[in-house]
C-alpha positions, 0 to 999 in steps of 0.5 A, a space after each residue: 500500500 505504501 513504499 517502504 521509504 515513506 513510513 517510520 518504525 519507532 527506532 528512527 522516528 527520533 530522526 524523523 521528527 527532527 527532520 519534520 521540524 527542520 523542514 516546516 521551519 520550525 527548529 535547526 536541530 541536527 539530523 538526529 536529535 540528541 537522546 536516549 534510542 525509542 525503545 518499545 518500553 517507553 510510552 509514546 506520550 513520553 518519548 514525544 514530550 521528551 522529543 518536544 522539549 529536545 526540537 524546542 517544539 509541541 507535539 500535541 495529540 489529535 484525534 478524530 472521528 471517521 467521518 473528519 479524519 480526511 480533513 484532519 489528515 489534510 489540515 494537520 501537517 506537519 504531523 505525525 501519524 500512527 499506524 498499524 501496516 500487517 500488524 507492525 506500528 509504523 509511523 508517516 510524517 505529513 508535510 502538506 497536503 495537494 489535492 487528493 494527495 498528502 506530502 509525507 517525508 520519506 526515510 530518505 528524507 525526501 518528499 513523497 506523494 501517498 493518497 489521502 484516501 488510501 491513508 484514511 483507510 490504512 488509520 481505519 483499517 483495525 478498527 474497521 475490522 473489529 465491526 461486526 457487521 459486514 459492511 460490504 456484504 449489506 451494500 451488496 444485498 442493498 442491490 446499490 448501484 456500483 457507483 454508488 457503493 463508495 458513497 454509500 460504504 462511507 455512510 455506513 461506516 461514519 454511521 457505525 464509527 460515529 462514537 469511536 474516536 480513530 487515529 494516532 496522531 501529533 500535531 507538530 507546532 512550534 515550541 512556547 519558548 520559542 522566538 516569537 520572531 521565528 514564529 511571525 517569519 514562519 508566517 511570512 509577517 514579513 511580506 506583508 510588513 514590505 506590502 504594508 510600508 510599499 502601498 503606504 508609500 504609493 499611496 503618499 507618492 501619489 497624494 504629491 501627485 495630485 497636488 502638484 497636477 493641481 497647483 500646475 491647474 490653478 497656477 499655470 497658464 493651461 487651464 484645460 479639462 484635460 487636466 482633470 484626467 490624470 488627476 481622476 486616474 490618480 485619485 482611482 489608483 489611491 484606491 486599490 493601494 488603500 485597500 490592499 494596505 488595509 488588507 495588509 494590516 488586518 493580516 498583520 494584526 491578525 498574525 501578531 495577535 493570534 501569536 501574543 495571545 498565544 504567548 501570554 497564554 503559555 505565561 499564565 501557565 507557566 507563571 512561578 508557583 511562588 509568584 502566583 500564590 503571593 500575587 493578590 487576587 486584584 493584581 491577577 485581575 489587572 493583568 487579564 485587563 491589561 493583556 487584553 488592552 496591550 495587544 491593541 495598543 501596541 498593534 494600533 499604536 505600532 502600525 500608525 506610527 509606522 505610516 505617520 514615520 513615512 510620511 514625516 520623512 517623504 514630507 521632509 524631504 519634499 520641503 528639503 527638495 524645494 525651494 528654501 528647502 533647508 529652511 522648511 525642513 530646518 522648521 520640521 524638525 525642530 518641530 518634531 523635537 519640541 514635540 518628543 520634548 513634551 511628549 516625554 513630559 506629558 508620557 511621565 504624567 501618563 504613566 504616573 497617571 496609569 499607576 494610580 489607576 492600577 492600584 484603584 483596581 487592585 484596591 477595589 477588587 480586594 475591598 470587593 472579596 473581602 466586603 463581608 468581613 468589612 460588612 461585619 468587622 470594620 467600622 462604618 465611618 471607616 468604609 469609604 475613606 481609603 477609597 475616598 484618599 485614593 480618588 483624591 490622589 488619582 484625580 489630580 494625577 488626572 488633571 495634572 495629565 490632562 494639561 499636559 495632553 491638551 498642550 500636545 493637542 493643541 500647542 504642538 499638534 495645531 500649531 504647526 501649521 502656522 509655522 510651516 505657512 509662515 515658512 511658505 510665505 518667506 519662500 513666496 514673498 523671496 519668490 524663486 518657487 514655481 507654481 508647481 512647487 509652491 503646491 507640492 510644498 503645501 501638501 507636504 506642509 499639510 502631510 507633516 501636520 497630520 503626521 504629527 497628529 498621528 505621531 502624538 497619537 500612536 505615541 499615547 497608544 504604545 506609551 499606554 502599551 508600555 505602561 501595560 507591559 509592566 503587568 504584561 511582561 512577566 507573562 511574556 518571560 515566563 513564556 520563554 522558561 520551558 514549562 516543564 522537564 520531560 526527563 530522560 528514557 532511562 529514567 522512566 524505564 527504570 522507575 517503571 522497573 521500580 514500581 514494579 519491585 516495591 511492592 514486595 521490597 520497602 525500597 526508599 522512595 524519597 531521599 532528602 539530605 540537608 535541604 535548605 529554603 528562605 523566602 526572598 522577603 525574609 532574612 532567616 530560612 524556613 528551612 534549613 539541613 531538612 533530611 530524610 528517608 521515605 520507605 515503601 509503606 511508611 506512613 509519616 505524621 509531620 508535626 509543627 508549628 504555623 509558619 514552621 515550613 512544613 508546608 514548604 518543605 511538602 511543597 519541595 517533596 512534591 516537585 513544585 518548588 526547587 529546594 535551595 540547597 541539599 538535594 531530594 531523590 525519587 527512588 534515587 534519581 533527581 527531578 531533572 532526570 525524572 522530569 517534572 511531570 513524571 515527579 509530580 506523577 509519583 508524589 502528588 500533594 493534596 494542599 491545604 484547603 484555602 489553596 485547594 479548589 473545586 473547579 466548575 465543571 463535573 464531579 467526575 472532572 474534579 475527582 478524575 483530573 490528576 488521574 486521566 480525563 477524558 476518563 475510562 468507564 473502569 475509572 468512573 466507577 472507581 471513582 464512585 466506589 472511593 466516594 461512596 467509601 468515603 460517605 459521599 454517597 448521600 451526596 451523590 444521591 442527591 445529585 441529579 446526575 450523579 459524578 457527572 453534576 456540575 460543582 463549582 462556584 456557578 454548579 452544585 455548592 459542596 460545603 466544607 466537609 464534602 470539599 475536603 473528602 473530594 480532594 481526598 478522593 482526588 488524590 486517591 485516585 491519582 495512585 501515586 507512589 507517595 502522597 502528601 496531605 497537607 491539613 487535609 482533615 481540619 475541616 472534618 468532624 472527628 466521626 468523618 476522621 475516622 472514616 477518611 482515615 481508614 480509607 487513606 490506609 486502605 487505598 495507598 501505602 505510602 504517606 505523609 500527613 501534615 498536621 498541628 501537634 
C-alpha cells in the first residue's frame, strides 16, 4: 500500500521528527536529535514530550472521528501519524497536503506523494475490522448501484464509527519558548510588513501627485479639462493601494495577535508557583485587563506610527527638495523635537497617571472579596475613606495629565501649521518657487501636520502599551522558561522497573539530605539541613508549628518548588532526570484547603483530573466506589446526575466537609507512589476522621500527613 521509504518504525522516528521540524521551519536541530534510542518500553506520550522539549517544539495529540479524519489528515501537517501496516506500528510524517494527495517525508528524507484516501483507510483499517457487521456484504444485498457503493460504504461506516474516536496522531507546532520572531517569519509577517510600508508609500507618492497636477491647474497658464484626467486616474489608483494596505494590516494584526495571545497564554501557565500564590487576587485581575488592552495598543499604536514615520520623512524631504528647502525642513524638525520634548513630559504624567489607576483596581477588587468581613468587622465611618484618599490622589494625577495632553493637542499638534505657512510665505514673498512647487510644498506642509497628529497619537497608544507591559511582561518571560522537564528514557524505564519491585521490597522512595529554603522577603530560612528517608509503606505524621515550613518543605517533596540547597531523590534519581511531570506523577500533594479548589465543571472532572480525563468507564466507577467509601454517597444521591453534576462556584455548592473528602478522593485516585496531605482533615468532624482515615490506609501505602501537634 505504501513504499517502504515513506513510513517510520519507532527506532528512527527520533530522526524523523527532527527532520519534520527542520523542514516546516520550525527548529535547526541536527539530523538526529540528541537522546536516549525509542525503545518499545517507553510510552509514546513520553518519548514525544521528551522529543518536544529536545526540537524546542509541541507535539500535541489529535484525534478524530471517521467521518473528519480526511480533513484532519489534510489540515494537520506537519504531523505525525500512527499506524498499524500487517500488524507492525509504523509511523508517516505529513508535510502538506495537494489535492487528493498528502506530502509525507520519506526515510530518505525526501518528499513523497501517498493518497489521502488510501491513508484514511490504512488509520481505519483495525478498527474497521473489529465491526461486526459486514459492511460490504449489506451494500451488496442493498442491490446499490456500483457507483454508488463508495458513497454509500462511507455512510455506513461514519454511521457505525460515529462514537469511536480513530487515529494516532501529533500535531507538530512550534515550541512556547520559542522566538516569537521565528514564529511571525514562519508566517511570512514579513511580506506583508514590505506590502504594508510599499502601498503606504504609493499611496503618499501619489497624494504629491495630485497636488502638484493641481497647483500646475490653478497656477499655470493651461487651464484645460484635460487636466482633470490624470488627476481622476490618480485619485482611482489611491484606491486599490488603500485597500490592499488595509488588507495588509488586518493580516498583520491578525498574525501578531493570534501569536501574543498565544504567548501570554503559555505565561499564565507557566507563571512561578511562588509568584502566583503571593500575587493578590486584584493584581491577577489587572493583568487579564491589561493583556487584553496591550495587544491593541501596541498593534494600533505600532502600525500608525509606522505610516505617520513615512510620511514625516517623504514630507521632509519634499520641503528639503524645494525651494528654501533647508529652511522648511530646518522648521520640521525642530518641530518634531519640541514635540518628543513634551511628549516625554506629558508620557511621565501618563504613566504616573496609569499607576494610580492600577492600584484603584487592585484596591477595589480586594475591598470587593473581602466586603463581608468589612460588612461585619470594620467600622462604618471607616468604609469609604481609603477609597475616598485614593480618588483624591488619582484625580489630580488626572488633571495634572490632562494639561499636559491638551498642550500636545493643541500647542504642538495645531500649531504647526502656522509655522510651516509662515515658512511658505518667506519662500513666496523671496519668490524663486514655481507654481508647481509652491503646491507640492503645501501638501507636504499639510502631510507633516497630520503626521504629527498621528505621531502624538500612536505615541499615547504604545506609551499606554508600555505602561501595560509592566503587568504584561512577566507573562511574556515566563513564556520563554520551558514549562516543564520531560526527563530522560532511562529514567522512566527504570522507575517503571521500580514500581514494579516495591511492592514486595520497602525500597526508599524519597531521599532528602540537608535541604535548605528562605523566602526572598525574609532574612532567616524556613528551612534549613531538612533530611530524610521515605520507605515503601511508611506512613509519616509531620508535626509543627504555623509558619514552621512544613508546608514548604511538602511543597519541595512534591516537585513544585526547587529546594535551595541539599538535594531530594525519587527512588534515587533527581527531578531533572525524572522530569517534572513524571515527579509530580509519583508524589502528588493534596494542599491545604484555602489553596485547594473545586473547579466548575463535573464531579467526575474534579475527582478524575490528576488521574486521566477524558476518563475510562473502569475509572468512573472507581471513582464512585472511593466516594461512596468515603460517605459521599448521600451526596451523590442527591445529585441529579450523579459524578457527572456540575460543582463549582456557578454548579452544585459542596460545603466544607464534602470539599475536603473530594480532594481526598482526588488524590486517591491519582495512585501515586507517595502522597502528601497537607491539613487535609481540619475541616472534618472527628466521626468523618475516622472514616477518611481508614480509607487513606486502605487505598495507598505510602504517606505523609501534615498536621498541628
Amino acid at each position: 500500500m505504501f513504499a517502504t521509504n515513506c513510513t517510520w518504525n519507532r527506532q528512527e522516528l527520533g530522526e524523523g521528527l527532527a527532520a519534520l521540524a527542520r523542514a516546516s521551519g520550525m527548529s535547526h536541530a541536527p539530523a538526529k536529535a540528541p537522546g536516549e534510542p525509542t525503545e518499545h518500553s517507553v510510552e509514546l506520550a513520553t518519548f514525544f514530550r521528551q522529543q518536544a522539549q529536545l526540537l524546542d517544539v509541541r507535539l500535541e495529540p489529535a484525534g478524530t472521528r471517521y467521518g473528519m479524519l480526511s480533513t484532519m489528515l489534510r489540515q494537520a501537517a506537519p504531523a505525525v501519524v500512527r499506524l498499524e501496516l500487517d500488524g507492525v506500528e509504523r509511523f508517516i510524517l505529513l508535510l502538506g497536503s495537494r489535492g487528493s494527495h498528502l506530502k509525507v517525508l520519506g526515510r530518505d528524507l525526501g518528499v513523497r506523494r501517498v493518497s489521502c484516501t488510501a491513508l484514511k483507510e490504512a488509520i481505519a483499517a483495525p478498527t474497521i475490522a473489529s465491526i461486526h457487521t459486514d459492511v460490504d456484504g449489506c451494500i451488496r444485498d442493498a442491490g446499490i448501484p456500483e457507483k454508488r457503493r463508495s458513497h454509500a460504504r462511507e455512510a455506513m461506516l461514519e454511521a457505525c464509527l460515529r462514537d469511536v474516536s480513530l487515529g494516532s496522531a501529533w500535531l507538530l507546532r512550534m515550541g512556547s519558548s520559542s522566538p516569537m520572531g521565528r514564529s511571525l517569519q514562519r508566517d511570512g509577517i514579513r511580506r506583508r510588513v514590505a506590502l504594508f510600508i510599499a502601498t503606504h508609500f504609493g499611496q503618499l507618492l501619489i497624494g504629491l501627485l495630485v497636488w502638484s497636477l493641481i497647483g500646475r491647474l490653478a497656477f499655470g497658464n493651461d487651464h484645460s479639462a484635460a487636466w482633470l484626467w490624470p488627476i481622476g486616474l490618480a485619485l482611482l489608483t489611491l484606491v486599490p493601494l488603500q485597500l490592499w494596505n488595509m488588507w495588509a494590516a488586518g493580516v498583520i494584526s491578525l498574525d501578531f495577535g493570534v501569536r501574543l495571545k498565544q504567548k501570554l497564554l503559555v505565561g499564565a501557565f507557566n507563571l512561578p508557583f511562588e509568584q502566583i500564590r503571593t500575587g493578590g487576587i486584584g493584581e491577577h485581575l489587572s493583568r487579564v485587563f491589561e493583556s487584553d488592552g496591550f495587544e491593541a495598543l501596541l498593534l494600533s499604536g505600532a502600525t500608525s506610527g509606522i505610516m505617520a514615520l513615512v510620511q514625516l520623512l517623504v514630507a521632509t524631504a519634499i520641503l528639503a527638495l524645494g525651494a528654501e528647502g533647508i529652511l522648511n525642513a530646518g522648521l520640521v524638525v525642530l518641530w518634531t523635537a519640541l514635540a518628543c520634548a513634551v511628549f516625554l513630559l506629558y508620557m511621565r504624567r501618563r504613566r504616573h497617571w496609569a499607576q494610580m489607576r492600577l492600584s484603584l483596581t487592585n484596591t477595589m477588587v480586594e475591598h470587593l472579596v473581602g466586603h463581608q468581613t468589612r460588612l461585619a468587622q470594620e467600622s462604618h465611618a471607616q468604609w469609604h475613606r481609603s477609597e475616598d484618599a485614593g480618588l483624591a490622589t488619582y484625580q489630580a494625577a488626572s488633571r495634572n495629565m490632562d494639561r499636559w495632553q491638551l498642550l500636545l493637542n493643541v500647542v504642538i499638534v495645531r500649531g504647526w501649521l502656522p509655522v510651516g505657512l509662515a515658512g511658505l510665505a518667506y519662500t513666496f514673498v523671496h519668490g524663486g518657487a514655481s507654481e508647481v512647487t509652491l503646491a507640492v510644498n503645501l501638501g507636504a506642509v499639510l502631510l507633516v501636520q497630520q503626521a504629527i497628529g498621528q505621531i502624538v497619537n500612536s505615541g499615547i497608544a504604545l506609551t499606554d502599551a508600555y505602561i501595560g507591559w509592566g503587568l504584561v511582561g512577566p507573562l511574556f518571560r515566563a513564556a520563554g522558561e520551558p514549562l516543564e522537564t520531560a526527563g530522560s528514557i532511562q529514567a522512566q524505564n527504570l522507575l517503571a522497573r521500580t514500581s514494579a519491585m516495591q511492592e514486595s521490597k520497602p525500597e526508599a522512595i524519597l531521599d532528602v539530605q540537608g535541604v535548605g529554603y528562605s523566602y526572598d522577603q525574609r532574612a532567616l530560612s524556613v528551612l534549613n539541613g531538612c533530611s530524610c528517608v521515605v520507605h515503601n509503606g511508611d506512613q509519616i505524621l509531620l508535626q509543627g508549628s504555623s509558619g514552621g515550613g512544613k508546608s514548604t518543605f511538602a511543597a519541595i517533596l512534591a516537585g513544585l518548588r526547587p529546594a535551595e540547597r541539599g538535594t531530594v531523590f525519587l527512588h534515587g534519581l533527581d527531578q531533572q532526570t525524572v522530569g517534572d511531570l513524571e515527579w509530580r506523577r509519583r508524589v502528588v500533594l493534596a494542599p491545604q484547603f484555602h489553596e485547594n479548589h473545586i473547579l466548575t465543571g463535573t464531579l467526575a472532572y474534579n475527582l478524575l483530573m490528576g488521574r486521566r480525563w477524558p476518563a475510562s468507564p473502569e475509572d468512573l466507577m472507581l471513582a464512585e466506589a472511593i466516594c461512596r467509601d468515603l460517605e459521599l454517597g448521600s451526596l451523590l444521591g442527591k445529585m441529579p446526575n450523579g459524578v457527572h453534576q456540575v460543582v463549582g462556584e456557578t454548579g452544585w455548592q459542596l460545603s466544607h466537609g464534602e470539599r475536603s473528602r473530594v480532594f481526598l478522593a482526588r488524590a486517591l485516585l491519582q495512585q501515586a507512589d507517595v502522597l502528601i496531605l497537607d491539613e487535609s482533615f481540619a475541616a472534618l468532624d472527628p466521626e468523618t476522621l475516622k472514616i477518611c482515615l481508614r480509607v487513606l490506609l486502605k487505598q495507598q501505602r505510602t504517606v505523609i500527613l501534615i498536621a498541628h501537634p
